[in-house]
N, C-alpha and C positions, 0 to 999 in steps of 0.2 A: 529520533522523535523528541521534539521539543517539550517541556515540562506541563504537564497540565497547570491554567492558574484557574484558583476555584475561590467566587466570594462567598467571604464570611461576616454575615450580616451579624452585629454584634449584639443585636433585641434591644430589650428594654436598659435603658443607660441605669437606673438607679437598681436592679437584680446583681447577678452574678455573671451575665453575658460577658462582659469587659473583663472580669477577673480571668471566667477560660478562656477568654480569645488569647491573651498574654502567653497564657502555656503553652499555645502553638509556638512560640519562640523557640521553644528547648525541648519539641516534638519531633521522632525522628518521621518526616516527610515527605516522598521524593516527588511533591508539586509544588507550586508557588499556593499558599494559602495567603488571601490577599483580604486584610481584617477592614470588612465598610466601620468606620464608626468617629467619633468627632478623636481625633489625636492627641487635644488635650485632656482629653477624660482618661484615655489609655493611660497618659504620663501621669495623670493624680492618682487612678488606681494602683500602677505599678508602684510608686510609691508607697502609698496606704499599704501596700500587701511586700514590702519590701523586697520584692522581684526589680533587678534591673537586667533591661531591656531596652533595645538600640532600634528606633522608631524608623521605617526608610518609607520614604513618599514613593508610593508606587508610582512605578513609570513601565507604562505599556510595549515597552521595547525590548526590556531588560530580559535577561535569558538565564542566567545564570540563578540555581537557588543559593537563598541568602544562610551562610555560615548560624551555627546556633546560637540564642542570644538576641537575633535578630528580628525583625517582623516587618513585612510594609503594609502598609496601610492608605487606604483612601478615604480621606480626609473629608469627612461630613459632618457642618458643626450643628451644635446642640441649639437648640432656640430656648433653652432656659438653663442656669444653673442645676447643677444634677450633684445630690450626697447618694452616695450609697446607701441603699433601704428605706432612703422616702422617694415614693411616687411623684412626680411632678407632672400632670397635666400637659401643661406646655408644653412637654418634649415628646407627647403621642405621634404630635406630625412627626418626627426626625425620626421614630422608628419606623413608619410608613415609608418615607423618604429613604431609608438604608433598604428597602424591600424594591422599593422602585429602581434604585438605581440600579442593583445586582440584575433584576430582572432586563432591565436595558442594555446594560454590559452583555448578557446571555446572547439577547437580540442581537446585538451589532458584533457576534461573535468573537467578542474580548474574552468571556469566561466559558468558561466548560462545565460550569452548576453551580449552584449554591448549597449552601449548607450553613443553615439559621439559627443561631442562639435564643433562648426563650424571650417570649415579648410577655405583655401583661395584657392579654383582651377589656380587661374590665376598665383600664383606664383610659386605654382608644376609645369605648364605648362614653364612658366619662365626658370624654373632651370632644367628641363628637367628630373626631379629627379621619376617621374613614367617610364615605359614600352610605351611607343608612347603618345599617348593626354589623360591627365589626366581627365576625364568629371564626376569626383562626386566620395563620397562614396560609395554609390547605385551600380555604375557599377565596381568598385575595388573592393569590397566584393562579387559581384556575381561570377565573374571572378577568385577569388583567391577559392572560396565554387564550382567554376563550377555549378551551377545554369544557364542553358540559360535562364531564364524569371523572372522578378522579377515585381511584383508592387509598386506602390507607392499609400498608404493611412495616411489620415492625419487625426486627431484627435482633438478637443479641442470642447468647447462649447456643450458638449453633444451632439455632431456628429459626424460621422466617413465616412470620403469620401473620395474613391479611383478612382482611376484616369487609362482611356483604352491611352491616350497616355498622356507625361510628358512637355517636353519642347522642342517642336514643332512653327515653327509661322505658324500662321491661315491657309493662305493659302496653307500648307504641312496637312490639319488635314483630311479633307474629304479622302482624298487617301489612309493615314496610317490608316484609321480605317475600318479591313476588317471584316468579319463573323468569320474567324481562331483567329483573333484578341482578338476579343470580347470574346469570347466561352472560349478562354484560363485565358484570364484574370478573367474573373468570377469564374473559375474553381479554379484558386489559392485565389482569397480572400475570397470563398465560403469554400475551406479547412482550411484555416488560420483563418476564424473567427471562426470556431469546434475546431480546435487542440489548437490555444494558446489566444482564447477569451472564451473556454467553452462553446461554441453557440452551442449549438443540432441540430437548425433546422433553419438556418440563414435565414432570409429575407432580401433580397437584391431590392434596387429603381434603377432602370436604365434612364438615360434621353436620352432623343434623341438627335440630332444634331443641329437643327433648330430651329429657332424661335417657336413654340407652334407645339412642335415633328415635324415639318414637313408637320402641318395639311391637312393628308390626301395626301399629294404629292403635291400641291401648292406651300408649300414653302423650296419644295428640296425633294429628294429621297432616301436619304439615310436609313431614316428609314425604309423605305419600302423595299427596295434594301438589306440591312447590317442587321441592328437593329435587327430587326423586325422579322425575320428567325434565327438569333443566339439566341435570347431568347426560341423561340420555339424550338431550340436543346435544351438549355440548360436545359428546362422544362420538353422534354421528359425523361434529365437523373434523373429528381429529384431535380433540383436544383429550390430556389424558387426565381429566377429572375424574377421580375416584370416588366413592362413599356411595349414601352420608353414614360416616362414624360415630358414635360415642363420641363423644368430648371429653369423660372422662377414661377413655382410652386408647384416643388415636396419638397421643405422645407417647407413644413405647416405640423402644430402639429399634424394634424388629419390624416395625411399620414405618419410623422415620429415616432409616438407614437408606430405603427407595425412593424419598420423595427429594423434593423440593421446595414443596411451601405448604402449607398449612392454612384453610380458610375456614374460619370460625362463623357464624351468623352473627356473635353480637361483640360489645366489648371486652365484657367480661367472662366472657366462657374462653376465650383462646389470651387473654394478657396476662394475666394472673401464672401461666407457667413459664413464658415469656421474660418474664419480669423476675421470675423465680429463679429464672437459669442462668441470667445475667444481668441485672439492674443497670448495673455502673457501665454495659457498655452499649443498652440499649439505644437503636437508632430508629427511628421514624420517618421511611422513605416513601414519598408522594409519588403513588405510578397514577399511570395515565396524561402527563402535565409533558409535554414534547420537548422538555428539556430534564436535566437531574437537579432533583431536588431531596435532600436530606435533613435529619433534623437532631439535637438528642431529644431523647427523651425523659424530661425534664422540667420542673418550671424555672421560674426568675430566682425563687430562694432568694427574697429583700433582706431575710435574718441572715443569711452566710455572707452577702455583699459585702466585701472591703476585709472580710479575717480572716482572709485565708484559709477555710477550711473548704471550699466549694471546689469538686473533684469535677475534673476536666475528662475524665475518661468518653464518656460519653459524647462529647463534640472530636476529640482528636478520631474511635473509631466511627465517626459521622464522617470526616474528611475522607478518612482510609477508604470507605465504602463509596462516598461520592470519587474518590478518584481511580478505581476499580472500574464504576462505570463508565467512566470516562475511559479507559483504556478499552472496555470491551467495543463502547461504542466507536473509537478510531477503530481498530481490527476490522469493526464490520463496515466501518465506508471506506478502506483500501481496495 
């Protein structure tokens, strides 16, 4: 079985993306991790951050992984000068362009996924440089794959927690979360953890919305109302959603030792333990999108660009995890 190669979209050129793509060099990785991003910015960074590193022009043939030290790279140049930790406009297209190509690669069955270093929304939005309001990778990838639904679950600390709405404030959370809601969402990360985690027979924790579920309808209805009736569809099809839980007590060992993922209603009631358990090797993997797509979880950091202090942990177990599913998915089309 030949190497998986998986592109690595290197974000926003003036962040810290270009610092951690370099530490896949001297990452122990048994795929080709093939860094999209312009190759002279690579060779000014590695300088700047006095890492050296042996740049190889990726060539689509090639079989062999490259010895440590080394990295290839597909070479996509900047449309503007780029310093570490200032923004430049100009170069919003080129991170577009690093998203587009990988995606196309995927398409024409060159790559086995991607997995994206942090971009900067606010300055694609700036330079106007997407198709109307640029709001995330997440929704450019759906939209470019035509996917209408996609989830978001995050990974690290030996947990895996998916999310029924994203980045909502509170009071928009009760409304957007309906029974069609719920039942969808389940449906997509109850497939995705079979098809590219390998899971037979997934176990899913569901929380409620409220203070201790809702106890009983005192302290809100939504469970009763929403919850509570989308599980029991989802049960009738087979699916083994369980709840709704507490939230502040369905991450005990003796509940999470049977599951398999964890589905919070909003963002902040399931990331914050998440994030508690593992920070640094937090991952952000987009289900529902017909290809893999991974993330870390993390921004650009403009203040850490170029001094070496920006910790790479987070994209190397982004790769690991994108090339997991990559193997799970070959297993399951032999």
């Amino acid at each position: 079985m030949t190497a998986p190669i998986l592109a690595i979209t290197s974000g926003e050129p003036a962040g810290i993306g270009p610092d951690i793509c370099i530490d896949l060099a001297f990452a122990d990785l048994p795929c080709r991790p093939v860094v999209l991003c312009d190759k002279n910015l690579l060779v000014k960074r590695a300088e700047q951050l006095g890492k050296s590193v042996i740049l190889r022009d990726f060539q689509t043939q090639a079989a062999d992984l490259l010895p440590k030290g080394e990295l290839e790279v597909l070479h996509i140049p900047l449309d503007a000068e780029c310093r570490a930790g200032e923004l430049n406009p100009a170069n919003a297209a080129y991170v577009l362009r690093l998203l587009d190509t990988a995606y196309q690669g995927i398409s024409d069955g060159l790559f086995a996924g991607m997995v994206t270093a942090p971009l900067h929304k606010g300055i694609i939005n700036d330079a106007h440089a997407g198709n109307g309001f640029f709001s995330g990778h997440t929704e450019y990838l759906a939209e470019k794959s035509h996917t209408e639904q996609v989830v978001m679950m995050l990974t690290g600390g030996g947990l895996r927690v998916a999310l029924v709405t994203t980045h909502l404030p509170l009071k928009d959370i009760s409304a957007a979360i309906t029974k069609p809601l719920i039942e969808s969402v389940v449906r997509i990360l109850e497939h995705d953890l079979r098809h590219k985690f390998g899971i037979a027979k997934p176990v899913i924790l569901v929380t409620g919305l409220n203070p201790h579920a809702g106890e009983g309808g005192h302290l809100g209805h939504e469970e009763i109302d929403t919850i509570i009736p989308a599980l029991h569809a989802l049960q009738a099809e087979g699916i083994d959603a369980r709840g709704p839980y507490p939230a502040d007590t369905v991450f005990q060992p003796f509940l999470l030792k049977d599951a398999d993922a964890v589905l919070a209603m909003y963002h902040d009631q399931g990331l914050p333990v998440l994030k508690y358990a593992g920070f640094d090797e937090g991952v952000n993997i987009t289900l529902g999108l017909p290809f893999i797509r991974t993330s870390v979880d993390h921004g650009t950091a403009l203040n850490l660009a170029g001094t070496g202090k920006a910790d790479s942990g987070s994209l190397i177990t982004a790769v690991r995890a994108a090339l997991d599913m990559a193997h799970n998915m070959q297993k399951q089309a032999v």
